[in-house]
N, C-alpha and C positions, 0 to 999 in steps of 0.2 A: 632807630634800630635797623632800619631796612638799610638803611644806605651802610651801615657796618655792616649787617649782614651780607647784602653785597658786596661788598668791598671786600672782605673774609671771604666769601664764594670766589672770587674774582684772583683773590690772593692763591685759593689752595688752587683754582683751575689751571690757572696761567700757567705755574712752573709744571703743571700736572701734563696737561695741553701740549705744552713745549717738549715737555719727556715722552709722552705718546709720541708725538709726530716723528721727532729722532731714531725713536724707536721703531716705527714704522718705516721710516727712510733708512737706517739699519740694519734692517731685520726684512724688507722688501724689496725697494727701491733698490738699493745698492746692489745684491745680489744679481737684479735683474738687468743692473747698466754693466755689469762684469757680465754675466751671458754675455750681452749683445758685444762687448769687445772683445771676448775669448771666441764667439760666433767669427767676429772679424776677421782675428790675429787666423784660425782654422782654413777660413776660406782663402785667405791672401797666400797661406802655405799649399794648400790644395791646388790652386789656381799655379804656382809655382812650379810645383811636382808634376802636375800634367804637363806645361811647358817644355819643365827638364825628360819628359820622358818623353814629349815630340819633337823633339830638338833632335835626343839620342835615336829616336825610330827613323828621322830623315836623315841621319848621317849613317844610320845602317845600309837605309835602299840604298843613298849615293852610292858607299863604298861600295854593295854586290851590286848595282850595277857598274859601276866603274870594271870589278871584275870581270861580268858577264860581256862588257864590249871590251877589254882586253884580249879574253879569251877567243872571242868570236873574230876582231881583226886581227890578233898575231894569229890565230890558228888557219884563216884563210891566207895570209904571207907563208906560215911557214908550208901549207901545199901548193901557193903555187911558184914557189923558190923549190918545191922539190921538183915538180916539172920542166922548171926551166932548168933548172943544174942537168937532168939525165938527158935532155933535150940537147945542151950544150956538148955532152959528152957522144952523142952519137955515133955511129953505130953500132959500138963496143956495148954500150948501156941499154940496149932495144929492148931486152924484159922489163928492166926497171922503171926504162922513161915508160912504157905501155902501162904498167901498175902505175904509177905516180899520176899517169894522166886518165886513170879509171876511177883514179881514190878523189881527183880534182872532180872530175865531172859529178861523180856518188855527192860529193861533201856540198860544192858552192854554190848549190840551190836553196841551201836549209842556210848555211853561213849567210847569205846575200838576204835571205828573209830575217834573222835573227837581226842581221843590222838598222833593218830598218823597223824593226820594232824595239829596240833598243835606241835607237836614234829617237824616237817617237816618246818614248819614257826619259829619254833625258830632257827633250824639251819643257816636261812638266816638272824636272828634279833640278834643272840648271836653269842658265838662258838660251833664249832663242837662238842669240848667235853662236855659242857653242854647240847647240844642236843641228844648225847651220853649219859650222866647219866640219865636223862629223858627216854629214851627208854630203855637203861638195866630194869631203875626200873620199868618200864608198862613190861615187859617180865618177868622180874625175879620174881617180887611182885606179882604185877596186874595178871596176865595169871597163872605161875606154881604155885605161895603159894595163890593164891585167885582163882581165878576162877575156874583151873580144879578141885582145891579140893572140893569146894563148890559144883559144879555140881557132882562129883563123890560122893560127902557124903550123898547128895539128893536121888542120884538114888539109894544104897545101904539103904537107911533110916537107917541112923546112927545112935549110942548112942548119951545121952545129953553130954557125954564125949568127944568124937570124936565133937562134937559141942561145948563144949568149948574149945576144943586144938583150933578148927579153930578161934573164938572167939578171942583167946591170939596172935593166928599169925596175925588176925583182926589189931589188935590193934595196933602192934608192928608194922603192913606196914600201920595206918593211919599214928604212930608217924612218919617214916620215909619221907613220903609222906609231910606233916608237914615240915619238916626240907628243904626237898629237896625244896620244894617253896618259903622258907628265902634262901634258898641259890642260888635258880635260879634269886632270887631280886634284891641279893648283886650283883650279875654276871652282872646281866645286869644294872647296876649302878641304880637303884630303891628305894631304902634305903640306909640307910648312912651304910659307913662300906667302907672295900677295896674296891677300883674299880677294874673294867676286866681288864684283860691284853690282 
């Protein structure tokens, strides 16, 4: 009778046993491996969404900076294309060229500073060597074929000649200036066209 009676024990446990544990694994377990992958699916989105919004926050700075050295090199071409223009028309233009070359001197302290703190944030928003061309061309352009000359044509009170030569170099470091901001765009993926490497 023992060994029926367990074996009856054994009988009702088993299926008993079995319908617990399921039920337990049903009813616990499984709820708890859906957390952990709904935990998962949450953070892989999470982790996404902050991406897409640093992604969008850096292609913000790019563009206002890209703005901000727009503004800062065509706004320093287009003063000193106005000195050289009333320079060139001389003596007829002698109010105008003296404002134009009041309004240069007032401006291309703060412009020449703005550049190179903008050059300095680009090399952290781009690369080096676009932040490198940017500064060649504020040294090369901007400083030796524009500024010293301009101040040194002033102090000698130049011909309207010598004020058109500058005039023509004017023009040739807006167009460059020009160029170099389509290409600091492309660079920093801004417009369509190649991307940065």
């Amino acid at each position: 009778m023992d060994s029926q009676k367990k074996r009856a024990m054994r009988d009702f446990w088993s299926p008993f046993a079995e319908k617990v544990i399921l039920l337990l694994l049903s009813g616990i377990l499984i709820p708890i491996v859906m957390m952990f992958i709904n935990g998962q699916i949450e953070n892989r989105q999470m982790r996404l969404q902050t991406q897409q919004i640093q992604e969008a926050s850096l292609q913000d700075a790019k563009q206002a900076l890209r703005e901000d050295i727009a503004q800062t090199f065509l706004t320093y071409e287009t003063v000193a294309l106005d000195v050289s223009w009333f320079g060139s028309k001389l003596p007829e233009n002698e109010e105008r060229f003296r404002r134009a070359y009041e309004r240069y001197n007032r401006e291309t302290v703060t412009l020449i500073a703005q550049m190179r703190v903008q050059i300095a944030k680009l090399e952290a928003l781009s690369s080096k060597s676009t932040a490198d061309e940017l500064f060649f061309f504020s040294w090369e352009e901007v400083l030796e074929n524009q500024d010293i000359a301009i101040v040194a044509l002033e102090a000698k009170a130049a011909s309207t000649e010598e004020w058109n030569e500058q005039h023509e170099q004017n023009q040739r470091s807006l167009i460059k200036a020009n160029t170099l901001i389509t290409t600091l765009a492309r660079e920093m993926d801004l417009v369509t066209g190649e991307p940065s490497e």
